[in-house]
N, C-alpha and C positions, 0 to 999 in steps of 0.2 A: 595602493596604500600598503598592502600587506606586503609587496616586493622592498619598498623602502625599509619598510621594518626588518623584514629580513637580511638587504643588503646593511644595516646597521648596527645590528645583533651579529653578522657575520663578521666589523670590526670589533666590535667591544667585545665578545668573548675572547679573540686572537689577543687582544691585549690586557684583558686582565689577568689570563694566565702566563702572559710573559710578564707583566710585570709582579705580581706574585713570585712566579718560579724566580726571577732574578733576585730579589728583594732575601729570602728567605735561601737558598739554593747557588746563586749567582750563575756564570753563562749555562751549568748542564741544568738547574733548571726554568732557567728562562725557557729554552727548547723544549725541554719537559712542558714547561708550562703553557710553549706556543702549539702543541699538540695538542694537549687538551681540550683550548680554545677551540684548537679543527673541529674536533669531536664534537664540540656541544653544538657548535653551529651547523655541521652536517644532519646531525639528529633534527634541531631543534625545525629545521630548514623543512625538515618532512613534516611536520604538525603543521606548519604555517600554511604549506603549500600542498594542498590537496585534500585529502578525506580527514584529515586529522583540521586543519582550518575549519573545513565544514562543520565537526563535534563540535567547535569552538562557538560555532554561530547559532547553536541550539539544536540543532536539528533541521533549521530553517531552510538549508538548501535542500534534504531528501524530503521536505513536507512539500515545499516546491514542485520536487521533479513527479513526487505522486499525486497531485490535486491537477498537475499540466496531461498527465496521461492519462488519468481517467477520467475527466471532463472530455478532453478531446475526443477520445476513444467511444466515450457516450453520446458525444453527437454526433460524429460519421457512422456511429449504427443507428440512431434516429432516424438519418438522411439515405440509409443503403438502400429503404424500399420506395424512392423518391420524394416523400414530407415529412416533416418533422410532426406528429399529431399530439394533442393539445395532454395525449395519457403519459404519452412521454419525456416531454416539458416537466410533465408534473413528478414522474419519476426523476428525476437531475436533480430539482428541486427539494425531492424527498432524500436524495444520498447528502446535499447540502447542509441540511437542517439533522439528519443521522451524525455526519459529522463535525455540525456544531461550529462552521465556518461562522466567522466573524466580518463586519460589512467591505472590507477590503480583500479578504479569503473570498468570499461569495460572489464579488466583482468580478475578481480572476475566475472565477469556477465559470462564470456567464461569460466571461470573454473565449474561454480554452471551447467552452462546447461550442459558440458559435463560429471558433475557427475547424473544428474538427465537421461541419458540416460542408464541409467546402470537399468539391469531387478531386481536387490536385492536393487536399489533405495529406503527409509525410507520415501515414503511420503507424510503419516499421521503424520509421527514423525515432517518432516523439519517443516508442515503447523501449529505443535502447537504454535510453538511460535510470527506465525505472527497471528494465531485466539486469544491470551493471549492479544495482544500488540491494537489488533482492536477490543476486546470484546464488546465494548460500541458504534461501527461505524458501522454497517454493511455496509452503503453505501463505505466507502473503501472495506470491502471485494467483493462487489458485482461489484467495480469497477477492482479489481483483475482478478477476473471470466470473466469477458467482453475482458480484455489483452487477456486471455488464449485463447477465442474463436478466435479471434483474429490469432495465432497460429492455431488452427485448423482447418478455413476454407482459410488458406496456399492457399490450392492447392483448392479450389470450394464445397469440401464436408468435413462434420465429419464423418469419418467411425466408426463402433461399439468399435473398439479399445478405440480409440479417445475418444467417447462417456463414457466407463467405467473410464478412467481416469477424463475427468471433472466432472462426479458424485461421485469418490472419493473425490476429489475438494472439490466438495459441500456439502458434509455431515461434512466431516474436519473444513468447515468454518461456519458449520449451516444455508447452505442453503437448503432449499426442494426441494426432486427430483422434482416434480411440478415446481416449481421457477426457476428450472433449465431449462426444457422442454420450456418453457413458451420461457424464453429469446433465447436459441437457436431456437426455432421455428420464434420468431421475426426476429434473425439475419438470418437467411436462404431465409426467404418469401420476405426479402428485399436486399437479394445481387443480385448486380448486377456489368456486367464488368464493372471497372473503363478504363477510355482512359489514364488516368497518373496520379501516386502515388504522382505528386505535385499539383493536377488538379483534387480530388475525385468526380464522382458524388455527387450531393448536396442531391438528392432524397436519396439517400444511405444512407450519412452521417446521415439525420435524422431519418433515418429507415421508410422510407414511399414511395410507391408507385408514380410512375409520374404521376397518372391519380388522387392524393389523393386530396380533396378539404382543401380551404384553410383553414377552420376550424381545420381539421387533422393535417394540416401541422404547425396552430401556437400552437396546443397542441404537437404535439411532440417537437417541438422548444422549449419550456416550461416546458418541463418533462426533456430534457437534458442538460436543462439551470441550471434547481433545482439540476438535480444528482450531477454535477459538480462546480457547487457553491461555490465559493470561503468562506462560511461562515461555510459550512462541512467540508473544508478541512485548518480549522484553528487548532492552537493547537502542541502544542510541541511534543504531541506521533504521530503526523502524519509525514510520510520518508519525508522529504524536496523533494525529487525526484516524490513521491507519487504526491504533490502537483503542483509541475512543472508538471507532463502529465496532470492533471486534468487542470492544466489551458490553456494549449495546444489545449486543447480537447473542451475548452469553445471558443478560438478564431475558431477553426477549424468548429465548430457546427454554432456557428454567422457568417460565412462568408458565409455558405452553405445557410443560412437563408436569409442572403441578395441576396445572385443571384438568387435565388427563387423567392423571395418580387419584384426584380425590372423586372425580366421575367415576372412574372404576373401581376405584377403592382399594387400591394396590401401594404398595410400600415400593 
């Protein structure tokens, strides 16, 4: 459809500016005029066709390519250490309901993971086009990789399984083994049991120790405040959904902040 339109637009500007240019100018500018017409339909021709079409549709194709990568990608790490177990399930679940998919978003989300538990799973291939779409953001891809962890400490540990899958992850989205290490070791030295999934520990939430002082504790507050920052996650290539969890994740981080602040009684 959008080829026709354009092959249609590409006459009708050609001739409204020759007829124009003739009308008003006569043969030099009809030619004037038939140049113009080039111009607009060349330009116009780049909106239609490609990333500017896409802006056009909402944002609807890059909400697409992020809801197909990370469902996927969550359930071939569900499957790496050979079953899908019932805490994991329930984690997918819980990114769904985080970002607030609606009953045809949520289908797809259940369709993507149960193709991503499958062992001939593509995916290097699914993760190109959301590392295309975030080329210029790593902080969403690195916010990607934190869902995933997310998924694999499910059940209290990453197993090696596990582990080879989020480092395909990470080289797919150019992060470094290092960078990887780095953050999974963070998130590991700081879980701890939550008492209820509406009710997380606060110490957790910011990844810091309960003996951690308070200078540690308003730099992490400050580092998760930045990651998630409503001024990163502006911008028409970012999934709408994308920006729903991250903002989520800003009230969930402040809240954790303040029960902390007023336990210890610190400003």
């Amino acid at each position: 459809m959008r080829f026709v339109l354009a092959f249609a637009l590409s006459i009708v500007w050609k001739l409204i500016g020759f007829t124009v240019g003739l009308l008003f100018k006569g043969p030099l500018g009809a030619a004037l005029g038939l140049w113009v017409g080039w111009w607009l339909d060349r330009n116009i021709n780049r909106v239609l066709a490609g990333d500017g079409f896409k802006v056009f549709a909402g944002g609807q194709h890059a909400q697409a390519i992020f809801q197909r990568a990370l469902f996927g990608s969550l359930g071939h790490l569900a499957k790496a250490d050979g079953r899908v177990t019932e805490r994991e399930i329930a984690v997918a679940e819980q990114v769904m309901n985080q970002l607030h998919l609606n009953k045809r978003q949520r289908q797809a989300a259940v369709n993507n993971f149960r193709l991503g538990k499958s062992d001939r799973y593509p995916l290097e291939r699914e993760l190109e086009a959301f590392f295309t779409l975030t080329r210029n953001q790593p902080h969403l891809r690195r916010l990607f990789i934190e869902i995933l962890l997310n998924g694999a400490l499910a059940d209290g540990v990453i197993t090696d399984s596990e582990q080879q899958v989020l480092h395909r992850v990470a080289q797919a989205l150019g992060m470094s083994s290092q960078q990887l290490n780095d953050l999974i070791g963070q998130r590991q030295a700081h879980r701890q049991p939550s008492r209820s999934t509406d009710h997380p520990d606060p110490y957790r939430v910011l990844g810091v120790d309960s003996e951690a002082t308070e200078k540690d504790i308003k730099q992490a507050y400050r580092r998760l405040m930045s990651r998630y920052h409503p001024d990163k996650m502006s911008g028409r290539e970012v999934p709408v959904k994308m920006r729903e969890y991250a903002h989520e994740q800003v009230r969930v981080v402040r809240a954790a902040y303040d029960q902390i602040r007023k336990q210890r009684n610190f400003r």
